[in-house]
Residue, then its C-alpha position, 0 to 999 in steps of 0.5 A: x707293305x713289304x712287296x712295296x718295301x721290295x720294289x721301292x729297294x729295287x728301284x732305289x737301286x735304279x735311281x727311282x725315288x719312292x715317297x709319300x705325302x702324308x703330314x703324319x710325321x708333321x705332328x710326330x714332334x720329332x719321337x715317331x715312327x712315321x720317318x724312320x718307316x718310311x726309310x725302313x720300306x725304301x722310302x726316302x721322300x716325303x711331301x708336307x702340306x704347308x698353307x699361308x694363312x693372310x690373316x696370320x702375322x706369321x702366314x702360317x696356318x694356325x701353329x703349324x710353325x711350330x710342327x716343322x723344326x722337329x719334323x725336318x730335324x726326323x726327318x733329315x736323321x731318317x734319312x728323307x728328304x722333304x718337299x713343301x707343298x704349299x696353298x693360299x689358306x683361303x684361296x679367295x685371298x689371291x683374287x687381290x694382287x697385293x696378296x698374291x705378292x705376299x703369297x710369293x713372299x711367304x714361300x721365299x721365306x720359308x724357302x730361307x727360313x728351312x734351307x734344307x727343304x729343296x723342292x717346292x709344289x706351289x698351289x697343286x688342286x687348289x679344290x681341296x676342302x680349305x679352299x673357301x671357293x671350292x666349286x661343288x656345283x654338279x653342273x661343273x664338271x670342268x675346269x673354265x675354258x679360262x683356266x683350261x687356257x692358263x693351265x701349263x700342259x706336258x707334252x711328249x716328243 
């Protein structure tokens, strides 16, 4: 861990930014250790895993709601900034357009709601384990030629 701390310092020093996504710090109340570490190793970001739940009154999975304040709270004293990573908690719920604008309004809350919080990753491997239309056929393994259509590319110059 400290020759990562090391090269995370050194290329701070060159506007490199070093974080994690890991929701230990989510959970912590605001009294662990986990932001303060991070800042310790020349970390200074951290991305936190947020799922709309359209089951739920207030869209969020279960009472995650009530993990954020504090964690921010940490966070921000640490010095370390938050991205969201946000999902569709069943992500057959999108197949209905109406959800889809929920979603999206959802997201537009929490953007309001943690002005703080600036960076957003939306719907990053859908494929994960909450997904309740997670594919495991060993036949698949490629993405459908719809979505491989659909699915925005990098490109160098």
């Amino acid at each position: 861990m400290t020759v990562i701390g090391l090269g995370a310092a050194r290329a701070s020093a060159d506007n490199i930014t070093w974080g994690v996504n890991d929701d230990a710090g989510k959970y912590e109340q605001g009294v662990g250790p986990f932001w303060i570490t991070l800042q310790s190793v020349g970390m200074t970001s951290n991305t936190l895993t947020l799922r709309w739940d359209e089951t739920s009154a207030t869209g969020f999975d279960s009472g995650e709601a009530d993990f954020l304040a504090p964690a921010l709270a940490a966070a921000k004293a640490a010095g370390v900034s938050v991205t969201f990573d946000v999902y569709p908690r069943h992500s057959a719920a999108l197949a209905d357009p109406a959800n889809a604008a929920r979603f999206a309004a959802w997201v537009q809350g929490v953007a309001q709601l943690y002005p703080d919080v600036k960076e957003f990753v939306v719907m990053n491997e859908c494929t994960q384990a909450f997904s309740s239309t997670r594919n495991t056929s060993p036949a698949r393994t490629s993405p459908p030629p719809s979505a491989a259509r659909s699915s925005p590319r990098a490109t160098t110059r």
